[in-house]
C-alpha positions in Angstrom: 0.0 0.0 0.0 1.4 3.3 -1.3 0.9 7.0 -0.1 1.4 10.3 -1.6 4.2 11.9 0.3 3.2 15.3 -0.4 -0.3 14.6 0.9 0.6 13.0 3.9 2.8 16.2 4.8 0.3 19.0 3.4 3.0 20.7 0.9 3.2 20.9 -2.9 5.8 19.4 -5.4 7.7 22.8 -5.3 8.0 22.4 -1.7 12.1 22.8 -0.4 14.5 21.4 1.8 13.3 23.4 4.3 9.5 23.4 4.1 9.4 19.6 4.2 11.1 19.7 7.7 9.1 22.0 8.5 5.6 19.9 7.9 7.0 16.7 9.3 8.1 18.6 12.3 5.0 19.9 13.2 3.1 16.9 12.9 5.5 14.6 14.2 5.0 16.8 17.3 1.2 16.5 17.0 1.6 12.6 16.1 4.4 11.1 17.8 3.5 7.9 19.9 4.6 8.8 23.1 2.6 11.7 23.2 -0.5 9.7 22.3 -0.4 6.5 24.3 -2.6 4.0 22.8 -3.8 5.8 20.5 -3.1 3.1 17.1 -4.8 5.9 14.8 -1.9 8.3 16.2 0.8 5.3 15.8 -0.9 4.6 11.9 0.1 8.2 11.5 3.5 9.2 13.0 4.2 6.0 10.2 2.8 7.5 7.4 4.4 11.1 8.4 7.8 9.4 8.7 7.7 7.7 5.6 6.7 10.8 3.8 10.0 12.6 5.4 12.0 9.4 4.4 11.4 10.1 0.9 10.8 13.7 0.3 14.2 14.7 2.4 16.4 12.3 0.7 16.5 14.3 -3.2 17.4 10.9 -5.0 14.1 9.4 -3.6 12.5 12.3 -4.1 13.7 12.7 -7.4 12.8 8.7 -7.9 9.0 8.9 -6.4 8.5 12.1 -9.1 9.9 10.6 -12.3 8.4 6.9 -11.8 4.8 8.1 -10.0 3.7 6.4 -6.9 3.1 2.9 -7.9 6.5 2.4 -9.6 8.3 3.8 -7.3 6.9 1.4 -4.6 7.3 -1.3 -6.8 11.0 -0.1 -8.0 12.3 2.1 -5.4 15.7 3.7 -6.3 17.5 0.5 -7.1 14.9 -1.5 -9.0 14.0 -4.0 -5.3 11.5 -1.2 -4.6 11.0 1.1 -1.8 11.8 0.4 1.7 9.3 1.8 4.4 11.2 3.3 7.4 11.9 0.2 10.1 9.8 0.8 13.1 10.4 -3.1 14.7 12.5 -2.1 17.6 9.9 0.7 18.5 9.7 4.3 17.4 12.3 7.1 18.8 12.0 7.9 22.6 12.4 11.3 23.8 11.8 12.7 26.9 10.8 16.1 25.5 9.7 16.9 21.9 11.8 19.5 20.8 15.1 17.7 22.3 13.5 14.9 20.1 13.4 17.1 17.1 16.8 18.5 17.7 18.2 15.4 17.2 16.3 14.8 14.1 17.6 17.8 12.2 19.7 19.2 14.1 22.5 16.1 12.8 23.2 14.9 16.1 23.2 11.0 16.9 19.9 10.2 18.5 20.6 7.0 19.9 23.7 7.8 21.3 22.2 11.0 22.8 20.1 9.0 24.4 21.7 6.9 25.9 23.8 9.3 27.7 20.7 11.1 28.7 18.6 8.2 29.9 21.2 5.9 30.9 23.6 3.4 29.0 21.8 0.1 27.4 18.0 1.3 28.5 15.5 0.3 26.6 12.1 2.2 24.8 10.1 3.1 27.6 7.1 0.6 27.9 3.6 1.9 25.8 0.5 0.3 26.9 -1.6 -0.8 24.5 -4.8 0.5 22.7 -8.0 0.1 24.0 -10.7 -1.3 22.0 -14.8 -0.6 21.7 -17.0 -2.8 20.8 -21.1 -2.7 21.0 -22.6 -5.3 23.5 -26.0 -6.6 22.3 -28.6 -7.6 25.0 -31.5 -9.6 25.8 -33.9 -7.2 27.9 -33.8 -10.4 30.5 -29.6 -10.5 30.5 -29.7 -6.3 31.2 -32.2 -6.3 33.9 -31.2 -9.6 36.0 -27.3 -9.2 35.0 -25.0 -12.8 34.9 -22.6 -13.9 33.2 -22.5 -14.4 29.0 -20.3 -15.5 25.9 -19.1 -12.9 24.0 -16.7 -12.8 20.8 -15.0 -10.3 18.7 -12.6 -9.6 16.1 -8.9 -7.3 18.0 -6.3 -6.5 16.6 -3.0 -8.2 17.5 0.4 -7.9 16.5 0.9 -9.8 13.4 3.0 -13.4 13.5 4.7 -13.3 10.4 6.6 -9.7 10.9 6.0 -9.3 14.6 4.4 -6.5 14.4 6.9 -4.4 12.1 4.7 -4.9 9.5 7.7 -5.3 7.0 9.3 -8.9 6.3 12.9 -9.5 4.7 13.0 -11.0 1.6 15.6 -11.2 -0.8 17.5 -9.6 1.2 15.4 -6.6 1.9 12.5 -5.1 3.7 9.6 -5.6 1.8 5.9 -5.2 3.5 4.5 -7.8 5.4 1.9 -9.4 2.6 0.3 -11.2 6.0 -0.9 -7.5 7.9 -0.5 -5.7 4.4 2.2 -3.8 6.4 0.2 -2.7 8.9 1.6 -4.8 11.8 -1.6 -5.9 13.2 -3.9 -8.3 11.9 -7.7 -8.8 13.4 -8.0 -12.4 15.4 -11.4 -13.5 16.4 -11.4 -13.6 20.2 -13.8 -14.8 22.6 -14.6 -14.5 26.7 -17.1 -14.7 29.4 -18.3 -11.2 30.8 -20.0 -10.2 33.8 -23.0 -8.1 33.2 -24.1 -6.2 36.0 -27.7 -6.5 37.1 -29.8 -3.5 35.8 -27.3 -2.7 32.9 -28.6 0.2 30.7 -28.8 1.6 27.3 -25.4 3.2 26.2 -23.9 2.1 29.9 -20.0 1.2 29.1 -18.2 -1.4 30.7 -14.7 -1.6 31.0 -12.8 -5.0 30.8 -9.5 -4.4 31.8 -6.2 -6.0 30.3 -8.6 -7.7 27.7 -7.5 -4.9 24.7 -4.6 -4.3 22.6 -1.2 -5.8 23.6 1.5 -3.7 25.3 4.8 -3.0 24.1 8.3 -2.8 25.7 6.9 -4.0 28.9 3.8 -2.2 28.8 0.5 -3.3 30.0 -2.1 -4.1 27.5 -5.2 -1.6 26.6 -8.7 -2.8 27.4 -12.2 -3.8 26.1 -14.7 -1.3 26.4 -18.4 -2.9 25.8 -21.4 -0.1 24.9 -25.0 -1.9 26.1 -27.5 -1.9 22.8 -31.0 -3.6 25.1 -32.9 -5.2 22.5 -36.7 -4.4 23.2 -39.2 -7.2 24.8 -42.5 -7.8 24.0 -44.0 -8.3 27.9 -41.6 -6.1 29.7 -40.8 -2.6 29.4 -38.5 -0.8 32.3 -39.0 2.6 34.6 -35.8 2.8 36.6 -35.8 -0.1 38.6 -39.6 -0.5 38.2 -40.4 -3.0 35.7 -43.7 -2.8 33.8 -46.0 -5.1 32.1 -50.0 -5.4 31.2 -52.1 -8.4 31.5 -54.9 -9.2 30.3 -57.8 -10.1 32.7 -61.1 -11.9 32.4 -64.1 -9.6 33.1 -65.5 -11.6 35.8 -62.1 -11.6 37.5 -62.3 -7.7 37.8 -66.0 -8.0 38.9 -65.7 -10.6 41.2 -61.8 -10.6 42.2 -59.8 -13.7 41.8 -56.5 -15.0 40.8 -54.4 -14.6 37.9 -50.6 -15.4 36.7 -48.2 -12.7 35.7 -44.5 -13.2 34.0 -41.6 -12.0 36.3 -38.1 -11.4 35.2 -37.5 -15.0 36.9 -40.8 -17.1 35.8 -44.6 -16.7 36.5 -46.3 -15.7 39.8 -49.9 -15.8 41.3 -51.6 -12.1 41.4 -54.4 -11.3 43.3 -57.2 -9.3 41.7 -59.3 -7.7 44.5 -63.5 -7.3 44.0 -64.4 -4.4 41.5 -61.0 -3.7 39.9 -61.5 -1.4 37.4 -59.9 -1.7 33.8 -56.8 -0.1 33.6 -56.0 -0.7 37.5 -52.2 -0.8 38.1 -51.5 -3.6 40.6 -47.7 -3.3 42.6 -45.5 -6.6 43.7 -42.9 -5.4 45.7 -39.7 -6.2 45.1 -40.3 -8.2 41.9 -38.5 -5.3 40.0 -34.8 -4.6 39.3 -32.3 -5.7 41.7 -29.1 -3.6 42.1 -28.4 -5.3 46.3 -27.8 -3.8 49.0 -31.6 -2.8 49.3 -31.7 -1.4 45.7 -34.8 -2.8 44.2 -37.8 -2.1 42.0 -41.1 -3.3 41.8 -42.7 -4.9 39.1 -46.5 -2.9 38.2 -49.1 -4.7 36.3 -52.0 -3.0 34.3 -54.7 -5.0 33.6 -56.6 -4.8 30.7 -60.3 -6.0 30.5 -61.4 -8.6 28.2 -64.8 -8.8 27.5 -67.2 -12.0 26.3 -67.5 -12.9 23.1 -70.7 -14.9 21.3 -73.1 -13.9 24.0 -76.0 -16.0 24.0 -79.3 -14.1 23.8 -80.1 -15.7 27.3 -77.3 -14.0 28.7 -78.8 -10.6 27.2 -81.2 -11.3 30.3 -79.0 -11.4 33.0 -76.9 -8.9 32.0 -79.5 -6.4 32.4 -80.9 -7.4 35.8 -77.1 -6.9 36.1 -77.2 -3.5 34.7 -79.8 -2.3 37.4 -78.3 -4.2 40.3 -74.8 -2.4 40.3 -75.6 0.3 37.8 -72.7 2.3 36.5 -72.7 6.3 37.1 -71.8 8.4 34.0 -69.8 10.4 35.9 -67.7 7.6 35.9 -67.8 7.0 32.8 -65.7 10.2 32.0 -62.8 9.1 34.2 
């Protein structure tokens, strides 16, 4: 995969010496790993930015990439093997302030060996943890309100096998790019754990699964997983804090006359009493059949009932319905609500 030097630096083809430093220096500042921890996008970058420089600072590859266009030159180079991208294997260059880190750049000086001096004689990069990674979580209303534990897989990044993560491979006695990560250094493995959701887990609620994400490097610890809840909808339950609501249907005669009928629960069915002369619409309370968060955190679950009327009524029942209708008449007042 080839890039446009110029592009990747924000300066023209008339662009000098001097204007090319210039672009790389201020986004290397802006780019540079160890100012963005993590951060792979950053990391992609700084790459890009420093291959840019590699080629538009040395004149015979800039000369090269402008007479043989970009995908010659990749495929050619300056000595007919093709380009080689900037080696970042052993970690990108460690400063412990920017400009001191850009002094050495341009300034001629020896980096490494300045470094060493500074930061003491056969240390090391300094450790980089790794990225963190976001993935949506998908939910069962059930699994978000009572909590557990579940399955989950995903596709993360890791460093690739075949180049170790340099994304560049020798062959033929040269750095050519890895054909495995496409030069990238990371390829995606599928990846799969057991999470513990928490009881009442939320729309858009992140949870953070530490050590689980991107590997460190140099020592450093690796990123983590960070899950965003998506609650699919249910068709009996619907949620009000830690309240949880559903309607049930109810036979006319057990509103009239009271009685007995089953609700769902978030952990099976349960018996509900209807009490004489409920009226349609009545919302009934079971305490502490809600959401449970412990330590004396729970909801209740409320039930509506909804009337349902006969069907097919005889015309003997007509009868009886109206010695009904003048035994326990209903006001119109009532009617109104």
């Amino acid at each position: 995969m080839s890039l446009d030097p110029y592009k990747t630096l924000g300066v023209d083809k008339k662009a000098d010496a001097e204007a090319v430093k210039k672009a790389y220096r201020r986004l290397a500042l802006k780019y540079h790993p160890d100012k963005n921890p993590g951060d792979e996008s950053a990391e992609e970058k700084f790459k890009e930015i420093s291959e840019a420089y590699d080629i538009l600072s040395d004149p015979e590859k800039k000369a090269a990439y402008d007479n043989l266009g970009s995908e010659r030159f990749y495929s050619m180079g300056t000595d007919g093997r093709g380009y080689q991208r900037p080696d970042f294997s052993q970690g990108f260059p460690q400063f412990d302030d920017l400009n001191d880190f850009l002094n050495q750049i341009f300034g001629g000086g020896d980096f490494s060996s300045a470094k060493s001096q500074k930061r003491g004689r056969g240390r090391g990069p300094s450790p980089r943890k790794g990225s963190d990674h976001e993935y949506p979580l998908q939910l069962s209303f059930l699994d978000a309100a009572r909590g557990g534990k579940i399955n989950i897989s995903f596709d993360l990044p890791q460093p690739c096998a075949r180049c170790g993560g340099s994304g560049a491979i020798t062959r033929q006695n040269a750095l050519r790019g890895c054909p495995e990560c496409g030069g990238l250094g990371r390829v995606k493995k599928n990846t799969e754990m057991t999470v513990t959701i928490p009881a009442g887990a939320t729309e858009g609620q992140r949870l953070r699964i530490k050590g689980k994400g991107g590997s460190g490097e140099f020592g450093g610890a690796s990123g983590d997983i960070i899950l965003t809840v998506r609650i699919a909808p249910d068709r009996v339950f619907k949620r009000d804090g830690l309240n949880i609501l559903v309607e049930k249907k109810v036979g006319l005669y057990t509103l009239l006359l009271g009685g007995k009928t089953e609700v769902p629960t978030l952990n099976g069915r349960t018996s509900l009493t209807v009490p004489k002369g409920t009226q349609n619409g009545a919302k009934l309370r079971l305490k502490g059949l809600g959401v449970s968060l412990g330590k004396g955190k729970t909801g209740d679950m409320i039930v509506t009932l909804k009337a349902v009327l006969p069907v097919n009524i005889p015309a003997a029942a007509d009868e009886e319905f109206k010695k009904l209708e003048k035994l326990a008449p209903v006001e119109e007042a009532s009617l109104d609500g």
